[in-house]
N, C-alpha and C positions, 0 to 999 in steps of 0.2 A: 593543483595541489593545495595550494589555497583557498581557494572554495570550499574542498574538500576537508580540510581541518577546522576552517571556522564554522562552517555550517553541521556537520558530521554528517549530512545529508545526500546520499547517491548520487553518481552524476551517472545519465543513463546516454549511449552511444547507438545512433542510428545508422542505420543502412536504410537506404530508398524510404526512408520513414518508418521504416520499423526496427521497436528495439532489437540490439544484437548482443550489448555489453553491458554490465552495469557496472561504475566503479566505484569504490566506497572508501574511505577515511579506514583504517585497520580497529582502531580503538572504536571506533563506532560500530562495525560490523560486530568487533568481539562481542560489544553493550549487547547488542541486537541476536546472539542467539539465545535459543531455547533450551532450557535445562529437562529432555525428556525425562527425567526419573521425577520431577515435580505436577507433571502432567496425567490429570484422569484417566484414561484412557475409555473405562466402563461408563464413566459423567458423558463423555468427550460423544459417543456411540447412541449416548439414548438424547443425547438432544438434537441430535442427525436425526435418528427415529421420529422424535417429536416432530419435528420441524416437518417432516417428507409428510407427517402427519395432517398434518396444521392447514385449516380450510383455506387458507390466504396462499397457501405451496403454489407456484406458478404465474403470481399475481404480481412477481416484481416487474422492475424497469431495468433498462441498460445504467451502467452507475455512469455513462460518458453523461446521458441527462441530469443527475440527482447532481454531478460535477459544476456541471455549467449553473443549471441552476442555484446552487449554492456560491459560485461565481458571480451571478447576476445579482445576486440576493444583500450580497455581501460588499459587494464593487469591489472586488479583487481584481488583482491588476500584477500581470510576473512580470519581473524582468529579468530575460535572460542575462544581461549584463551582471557578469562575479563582481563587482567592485562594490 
C-alpha cells in the first residue's frame, strides 16, 4: 500500500510469469481515466487509416527491444525494493 500511494504507480501480480492482476493507488487510477465525450472519434479513425496507409506500416520492432535498448542507452537500473 505504500508503494502504491507514494508512487501512484501499478503494482502488476504474476502467475508463472505472466501478468494476472494489476493493482493501483484509487486516486491514481481515478487521474488515469479517460473522459470519452472529449475524444475524436472521426480524427481517432482517419489516422488508423493513415497509418495502415503509411509505406513504413509493418516495419516496426517488438517494443520488449526499443525497452531494453533504451535501458541500455540510459543505464537504468529497477529496483524492485518499495523502500
Amino acid at each position: 500500500m505504500k508503494r502504491l500511494e507514494e508512487t501512484g504507480e501499478p503494482f502488476v501480480l504474476t502467475v508463472n510469469g505472466r501478468a494476472k492482476l494489476v493493482v493501483q493507488d484509487a486516486e491514481a487510477f481515478g487521474n488515469s481515466q479517460i473522459d470519452e465525450s472529449q475524444i475524436d472519434w472521426e480524427a481517432a479513425r482517419e489516422a488508423v487509416k493513415a497509418a495502415l496507409k503509411s509505406p513504413n506500416y509493418g516495419q516496426g520492432r517488438p517494443v520488449q527491444e526499443l525497452i531494453a535498448e533504451t535501458k541500455a542507452q540510459y543505464e537504468v537500473v529497477r529496483s524492485d525494493n518499495p523502500e
